[in-house]
N, CA, C and O atoms as CSV, one atom per row, in Angstrom:
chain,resi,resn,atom,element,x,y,z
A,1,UNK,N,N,-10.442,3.489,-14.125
A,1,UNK,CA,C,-11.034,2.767,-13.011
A,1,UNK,C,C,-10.834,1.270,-13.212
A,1,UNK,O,O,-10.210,1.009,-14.241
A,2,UNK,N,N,-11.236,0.155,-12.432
A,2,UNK,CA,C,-10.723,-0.801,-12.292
A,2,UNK,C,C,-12.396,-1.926,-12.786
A,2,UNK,O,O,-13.543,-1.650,-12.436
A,3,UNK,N,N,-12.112,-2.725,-13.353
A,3,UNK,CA,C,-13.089,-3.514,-13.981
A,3,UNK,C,C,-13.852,-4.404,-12.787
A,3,UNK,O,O,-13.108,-4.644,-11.837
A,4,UNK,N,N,-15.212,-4.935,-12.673
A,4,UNK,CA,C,-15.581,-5.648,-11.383
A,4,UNK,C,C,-14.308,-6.726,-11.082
A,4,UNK,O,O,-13.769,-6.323,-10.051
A,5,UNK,N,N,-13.684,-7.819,-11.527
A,5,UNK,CA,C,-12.773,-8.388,-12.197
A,5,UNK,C,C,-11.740,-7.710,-11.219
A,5,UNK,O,O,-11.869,-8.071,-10.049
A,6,UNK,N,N,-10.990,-7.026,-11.410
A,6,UNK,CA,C,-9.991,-6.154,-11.253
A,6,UNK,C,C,-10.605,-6.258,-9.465
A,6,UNK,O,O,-10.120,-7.076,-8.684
A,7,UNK,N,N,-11.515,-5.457,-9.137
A,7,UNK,CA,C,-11.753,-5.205,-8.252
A,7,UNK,C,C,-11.830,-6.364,-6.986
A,7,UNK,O,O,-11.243,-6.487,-5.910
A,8,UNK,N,N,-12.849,-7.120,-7.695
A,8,UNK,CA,C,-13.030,-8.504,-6.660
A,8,UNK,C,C,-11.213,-9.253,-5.959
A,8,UNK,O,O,-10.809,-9.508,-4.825
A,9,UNK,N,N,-10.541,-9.370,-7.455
A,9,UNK,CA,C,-9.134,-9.815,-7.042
A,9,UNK,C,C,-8.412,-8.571,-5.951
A,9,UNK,O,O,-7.569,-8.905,-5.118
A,10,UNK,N,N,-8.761,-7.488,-6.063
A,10,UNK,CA,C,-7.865,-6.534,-5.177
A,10,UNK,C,C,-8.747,-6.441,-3.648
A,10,UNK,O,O,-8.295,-5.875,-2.654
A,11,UNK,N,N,-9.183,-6.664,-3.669
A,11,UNK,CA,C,-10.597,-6.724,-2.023
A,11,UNK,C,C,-9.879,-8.210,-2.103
A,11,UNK,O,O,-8.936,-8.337,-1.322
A,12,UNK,N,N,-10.092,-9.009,-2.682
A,12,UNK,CA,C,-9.434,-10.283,-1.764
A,12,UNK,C,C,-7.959,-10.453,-1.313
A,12,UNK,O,O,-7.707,-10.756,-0.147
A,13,UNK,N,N,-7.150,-10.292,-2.080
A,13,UNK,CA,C,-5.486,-9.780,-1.790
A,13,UNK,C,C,-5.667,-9.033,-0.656
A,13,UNK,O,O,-4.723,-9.337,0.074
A,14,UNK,N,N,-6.544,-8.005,0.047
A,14,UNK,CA,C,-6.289,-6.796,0.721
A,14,UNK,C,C,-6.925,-7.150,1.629
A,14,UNK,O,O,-6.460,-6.964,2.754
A,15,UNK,N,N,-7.847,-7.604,1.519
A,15,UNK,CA,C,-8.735,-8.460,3.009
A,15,UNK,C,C,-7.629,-9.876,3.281
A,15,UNK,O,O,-8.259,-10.528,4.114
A,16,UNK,N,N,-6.751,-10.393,3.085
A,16,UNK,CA,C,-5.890,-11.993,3.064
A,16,UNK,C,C,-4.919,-11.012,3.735
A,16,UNK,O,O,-4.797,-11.352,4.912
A,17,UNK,N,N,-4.233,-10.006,3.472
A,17,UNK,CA,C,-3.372,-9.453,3.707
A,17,UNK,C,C,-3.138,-9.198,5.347
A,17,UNK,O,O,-2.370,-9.459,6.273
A,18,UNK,N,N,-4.864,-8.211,4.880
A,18,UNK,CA,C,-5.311,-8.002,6.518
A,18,UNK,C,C,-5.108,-8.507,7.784
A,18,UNK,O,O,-4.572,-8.169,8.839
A,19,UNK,N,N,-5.969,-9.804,7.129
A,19,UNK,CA,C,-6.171,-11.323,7.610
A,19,UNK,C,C,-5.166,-11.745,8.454
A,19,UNK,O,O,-5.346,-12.080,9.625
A,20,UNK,N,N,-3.662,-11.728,7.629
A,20,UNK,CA,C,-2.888,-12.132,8.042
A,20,UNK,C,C,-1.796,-11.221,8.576
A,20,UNK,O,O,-0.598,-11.452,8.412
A,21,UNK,N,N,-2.476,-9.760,9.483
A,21,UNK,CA,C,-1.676,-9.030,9.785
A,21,UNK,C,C,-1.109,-7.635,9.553
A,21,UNK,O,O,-0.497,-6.934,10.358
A,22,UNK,N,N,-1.487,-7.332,8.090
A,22,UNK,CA,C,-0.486,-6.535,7.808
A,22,UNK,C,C,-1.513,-5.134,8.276
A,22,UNK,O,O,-2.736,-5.241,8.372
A,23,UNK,N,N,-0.776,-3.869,8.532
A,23,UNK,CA,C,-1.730,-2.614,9.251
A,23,UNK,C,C,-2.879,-1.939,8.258
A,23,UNK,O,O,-2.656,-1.822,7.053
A,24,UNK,N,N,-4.014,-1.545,8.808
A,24,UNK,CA,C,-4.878,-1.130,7.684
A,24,UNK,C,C,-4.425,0.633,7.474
A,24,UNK,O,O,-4.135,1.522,8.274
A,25,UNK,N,N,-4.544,0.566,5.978
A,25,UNK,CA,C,-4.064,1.885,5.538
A,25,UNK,C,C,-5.352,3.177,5.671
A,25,UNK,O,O,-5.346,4.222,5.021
A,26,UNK,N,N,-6.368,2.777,6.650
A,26,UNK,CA,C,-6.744,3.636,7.061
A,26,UNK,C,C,-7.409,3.860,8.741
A,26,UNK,O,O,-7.389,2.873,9.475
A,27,UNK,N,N,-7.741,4.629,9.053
A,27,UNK,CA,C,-7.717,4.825,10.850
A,27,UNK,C,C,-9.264,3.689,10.533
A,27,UNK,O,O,-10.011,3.661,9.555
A,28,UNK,N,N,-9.286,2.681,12.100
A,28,UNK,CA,C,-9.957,1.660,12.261
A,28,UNK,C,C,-10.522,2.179,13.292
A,28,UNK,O,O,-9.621,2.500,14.067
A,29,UNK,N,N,-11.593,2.450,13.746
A,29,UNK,CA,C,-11.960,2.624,15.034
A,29,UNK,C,C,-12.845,1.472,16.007
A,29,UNK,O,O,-12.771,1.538,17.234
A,30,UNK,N,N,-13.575,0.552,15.403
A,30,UNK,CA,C,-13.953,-0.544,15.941
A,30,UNK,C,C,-13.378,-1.600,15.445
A,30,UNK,O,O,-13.146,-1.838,14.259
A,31,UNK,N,N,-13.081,-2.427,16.648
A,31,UNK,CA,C,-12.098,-3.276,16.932
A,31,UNK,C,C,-12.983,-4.556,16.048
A,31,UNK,O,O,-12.199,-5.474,15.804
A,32,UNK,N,N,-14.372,-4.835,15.526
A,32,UNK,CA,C,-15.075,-5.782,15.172
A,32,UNK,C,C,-15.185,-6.048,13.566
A,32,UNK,O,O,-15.515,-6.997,12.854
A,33,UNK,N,N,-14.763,-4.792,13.385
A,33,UNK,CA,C,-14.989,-4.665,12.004
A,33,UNK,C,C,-14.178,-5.468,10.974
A,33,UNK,O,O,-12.951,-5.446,11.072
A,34,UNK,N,N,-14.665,-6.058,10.158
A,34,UNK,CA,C,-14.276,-7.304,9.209
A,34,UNK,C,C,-12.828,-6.553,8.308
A,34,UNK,O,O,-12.523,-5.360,8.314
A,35,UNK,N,N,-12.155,-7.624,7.620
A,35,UNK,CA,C,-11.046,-7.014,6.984
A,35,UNK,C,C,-11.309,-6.805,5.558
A,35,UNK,O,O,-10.577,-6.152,4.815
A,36,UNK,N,N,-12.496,-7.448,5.182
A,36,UNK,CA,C,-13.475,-7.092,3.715
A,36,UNK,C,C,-13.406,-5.666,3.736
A,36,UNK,O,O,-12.858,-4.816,3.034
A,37,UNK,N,N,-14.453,-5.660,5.213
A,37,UNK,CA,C,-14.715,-3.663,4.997
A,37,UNK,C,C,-13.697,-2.998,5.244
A,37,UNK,O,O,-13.677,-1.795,4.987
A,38,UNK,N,N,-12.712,-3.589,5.755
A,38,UNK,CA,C,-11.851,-2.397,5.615
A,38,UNK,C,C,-11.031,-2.117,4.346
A,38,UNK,O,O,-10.503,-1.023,4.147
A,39,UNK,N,N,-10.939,-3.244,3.423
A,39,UNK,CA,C,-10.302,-3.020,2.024
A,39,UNK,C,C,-11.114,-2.170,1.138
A,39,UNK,O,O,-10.679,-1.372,0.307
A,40,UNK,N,N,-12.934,-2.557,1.541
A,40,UNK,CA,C,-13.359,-1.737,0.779
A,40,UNK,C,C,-13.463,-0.334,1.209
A,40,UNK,O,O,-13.609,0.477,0.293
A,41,UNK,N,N,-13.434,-0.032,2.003
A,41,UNK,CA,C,-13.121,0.865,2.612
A,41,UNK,C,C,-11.796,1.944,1.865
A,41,UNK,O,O,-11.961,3.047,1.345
A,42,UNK,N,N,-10.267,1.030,2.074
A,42,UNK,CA,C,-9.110,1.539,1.350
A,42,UNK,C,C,-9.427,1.532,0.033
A,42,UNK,O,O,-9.025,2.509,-0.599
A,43,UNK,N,N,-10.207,0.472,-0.729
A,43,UNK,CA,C,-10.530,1.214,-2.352
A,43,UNK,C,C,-11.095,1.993,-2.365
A,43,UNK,O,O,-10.722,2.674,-3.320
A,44,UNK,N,N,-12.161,2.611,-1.704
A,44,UNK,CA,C,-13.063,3.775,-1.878
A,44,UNK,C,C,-12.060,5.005,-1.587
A,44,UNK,O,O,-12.354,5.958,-2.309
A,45,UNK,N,N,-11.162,5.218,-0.896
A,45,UNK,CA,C,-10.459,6.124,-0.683
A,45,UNK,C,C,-9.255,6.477,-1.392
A,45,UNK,O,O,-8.606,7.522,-1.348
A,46,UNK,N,N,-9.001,5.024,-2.301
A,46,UNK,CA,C,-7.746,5.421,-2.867
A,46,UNK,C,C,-6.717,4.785,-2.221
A,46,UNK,O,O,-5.563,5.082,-2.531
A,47,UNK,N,N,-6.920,4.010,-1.427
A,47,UNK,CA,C,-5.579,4.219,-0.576
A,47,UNK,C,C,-4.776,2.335,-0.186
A,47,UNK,O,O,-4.112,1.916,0.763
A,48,UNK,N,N,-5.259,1.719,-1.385
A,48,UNK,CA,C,-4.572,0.336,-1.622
A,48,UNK,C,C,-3.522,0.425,-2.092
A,48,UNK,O,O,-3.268,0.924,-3.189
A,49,UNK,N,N,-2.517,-0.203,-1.075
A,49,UNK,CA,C,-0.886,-0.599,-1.318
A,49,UNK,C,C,-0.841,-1.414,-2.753
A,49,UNK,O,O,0.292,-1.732,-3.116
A,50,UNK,N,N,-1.947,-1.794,-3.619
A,50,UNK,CA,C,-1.468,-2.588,-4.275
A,50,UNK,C,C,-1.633,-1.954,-5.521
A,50,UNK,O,O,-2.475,-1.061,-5.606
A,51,UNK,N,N,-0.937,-2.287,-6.533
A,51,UNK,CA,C,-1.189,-1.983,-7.891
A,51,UNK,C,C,-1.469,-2.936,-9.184
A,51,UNK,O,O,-0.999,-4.062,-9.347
A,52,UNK,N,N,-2.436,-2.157,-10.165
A,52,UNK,CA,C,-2.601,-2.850,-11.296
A,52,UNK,C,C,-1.977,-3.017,-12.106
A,52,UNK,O,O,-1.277,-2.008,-12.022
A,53,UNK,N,N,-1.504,-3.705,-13.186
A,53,UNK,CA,C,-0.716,-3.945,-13.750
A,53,UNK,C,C,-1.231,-4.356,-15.411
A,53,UNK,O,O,-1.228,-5.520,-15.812
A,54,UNK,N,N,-1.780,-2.857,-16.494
A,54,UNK,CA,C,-2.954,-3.695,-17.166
A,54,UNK,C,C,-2.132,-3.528,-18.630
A,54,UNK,O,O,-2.594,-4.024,-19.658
């Protein structure tokens, strides 16, 4: 699993990402919803494009 550390840096990369466009890797259904929750969202599921490197 990924250290708080680990985590905080991958929710921010993935919410910036968002931010700036790129599609969320999981189904969105309200249009209001922040790009925080949706990263945390993709970590809870597994399902972040990004990788660790430890």
């Amino acid at each position: 699993m990924y250290t708080k550390f680990e985590k905080a840096r991958l929710l921010g990369a993935r919410s910036f990402q968002l931010e700036l466009g790129a599609p969320p890797m999981i189904k969105v259904t309200d249009p209001k919803i922040s790009a925080m929750e949706i990263a945390k969202a993709e970590l809870k599921h597994d399902l972040l494009p990004i990788t660790v490197k430890k």
